[in-house]
N, C-alpha and C positions, 0 to 999 in steps of 0.2 A: 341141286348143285350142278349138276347137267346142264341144264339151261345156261346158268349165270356163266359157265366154263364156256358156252357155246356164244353168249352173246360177249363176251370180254373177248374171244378171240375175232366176232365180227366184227366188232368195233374197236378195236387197241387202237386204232389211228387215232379215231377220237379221243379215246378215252386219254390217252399219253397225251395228245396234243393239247385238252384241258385241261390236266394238269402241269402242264408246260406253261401253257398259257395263262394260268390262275399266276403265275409268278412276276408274270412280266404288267405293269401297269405306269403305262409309257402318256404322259401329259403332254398334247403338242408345242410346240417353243414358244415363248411369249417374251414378251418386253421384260429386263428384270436391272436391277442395280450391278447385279455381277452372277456369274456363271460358277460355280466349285467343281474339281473334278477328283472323284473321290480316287483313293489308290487300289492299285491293284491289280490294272486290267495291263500287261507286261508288250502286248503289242500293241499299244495305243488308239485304241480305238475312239476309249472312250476321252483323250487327250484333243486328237482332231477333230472330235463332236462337239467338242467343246467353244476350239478353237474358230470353228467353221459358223457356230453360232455369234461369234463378235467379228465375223468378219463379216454376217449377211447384217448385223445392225439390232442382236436381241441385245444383247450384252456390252458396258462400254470394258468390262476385264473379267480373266480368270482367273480367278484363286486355283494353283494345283497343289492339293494333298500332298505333302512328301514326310510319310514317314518312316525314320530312320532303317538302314538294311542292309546290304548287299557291301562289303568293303567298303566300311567308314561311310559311305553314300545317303541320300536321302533319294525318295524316289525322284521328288522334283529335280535333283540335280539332273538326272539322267533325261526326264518325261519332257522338260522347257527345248533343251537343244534339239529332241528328236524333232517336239512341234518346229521348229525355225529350217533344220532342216528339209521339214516339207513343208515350205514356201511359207510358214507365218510371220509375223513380227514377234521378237522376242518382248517387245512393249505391251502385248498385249497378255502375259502372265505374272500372277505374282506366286511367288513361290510360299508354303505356308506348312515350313515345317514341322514335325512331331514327332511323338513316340508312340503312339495310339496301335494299337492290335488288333483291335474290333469293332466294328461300321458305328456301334455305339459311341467307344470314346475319341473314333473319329470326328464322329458328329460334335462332339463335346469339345474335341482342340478346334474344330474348324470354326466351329461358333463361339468361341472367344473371340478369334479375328474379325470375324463376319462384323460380330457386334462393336469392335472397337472400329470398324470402317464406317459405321452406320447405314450396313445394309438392311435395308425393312423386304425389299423381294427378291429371290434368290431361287436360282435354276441348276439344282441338282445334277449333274452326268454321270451315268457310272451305266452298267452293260444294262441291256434288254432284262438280263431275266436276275437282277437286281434291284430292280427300280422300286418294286411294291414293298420291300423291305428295307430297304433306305428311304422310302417317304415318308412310312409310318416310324423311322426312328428320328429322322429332321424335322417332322411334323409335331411327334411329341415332345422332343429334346427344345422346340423353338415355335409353340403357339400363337407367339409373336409376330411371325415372321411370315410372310406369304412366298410356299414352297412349291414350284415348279421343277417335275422330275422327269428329266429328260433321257431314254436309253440311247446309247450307242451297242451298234453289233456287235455280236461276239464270233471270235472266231470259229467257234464249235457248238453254240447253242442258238436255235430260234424252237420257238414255243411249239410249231408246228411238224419239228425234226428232229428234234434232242438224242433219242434214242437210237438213229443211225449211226452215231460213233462214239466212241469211248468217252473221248473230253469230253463231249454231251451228255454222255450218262454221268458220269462224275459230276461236272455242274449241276446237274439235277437235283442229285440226291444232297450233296453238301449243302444246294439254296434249301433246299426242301426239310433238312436237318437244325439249319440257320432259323429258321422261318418258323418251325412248330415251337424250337427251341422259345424264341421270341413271345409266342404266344403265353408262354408258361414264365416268362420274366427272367427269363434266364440267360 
């Protein structure tokens, strides 16, 4: 018990940082029919990830998640104007609202639209250390469909750091709670 006490305290950097790191599984950009950008991420990150991918030429649009919230609001309504106000075209979102609660029956409103657009390839955005649990739920929700999962930063979590501040350890455990949850169909 001594030892294992002794090498978890030599190595916690590692050992935290792999498990940080088991979460995040970030595919580089590719060419795709259109971009989604799942909800959630409250300072935009994963909005202008998005956004920054159809304006370098992977994406000809993005679908933005907006499911219902905050005073009558959807998230889109609020997430579209932020992207325009840093510098994007508002033509290049489409807004795609819902009621969905869980990355699951997100997947499930989003891919109704998806599929009456007739998208066949499709590039995923949502944070760094959401991505490995969002590809295996767009993956299996839509075998059909060739899934490209792209992270955006988070403000508080990188795979390599988590554990130096609160938000970070929160993100953690919630993905990590999300993620086992998942494992067990649940």
């Amino acid at each position: 018990m001594l030892a294992l006490a002794v090498i978890a305290v030599v190595f916690h950097s590692q050992i935290l940082g792999a498990l940080g790191g088991y979460l995040v599984q970030d595919d580089a950009p590719q060419k795709a029919d259109a971009a989604v950008v799942l909800a959630g991420d409250g300072w935009g990150y994963r909005l202008l990830t998005a956004a920054q991918l159809e304006r370098d030429g992977y994406v000809p649009k993005v679908l933005v998640s907006g499911p219902d919230g905050a005073y009558g609001l959807h998230e889109s309504d609020l997430a579209i104007p932020f992207a325009v106000k840093h510098g994007y075209p508002e033509g290049y979102f489409v807004a795609v609202d819902h009621e969905a609660r869980s990355t699951r029956e997100e997947a499930m409103a989003l891919l109704a639209e998806i599929r009456r657009e007739g998208i066949r390839r499709l590039v995923v955005v949502t944070s760094n250390y959401h991505t490995r649990r969002a590809g295996r739920i767009f993956r299996q929700a839509a075998p059909d469909l060739t899934i490209v999962v792209v992270g955006a930063p988070d403000r508080y979590f990188t795979a390599r750091g988590w554990w130096g501040n609160r938000e970070g350890q929160k993100t953690f455990v919630t993905e990590w709670e999300k993620t086992i949850a998942g494992w067990f169909g649940i």
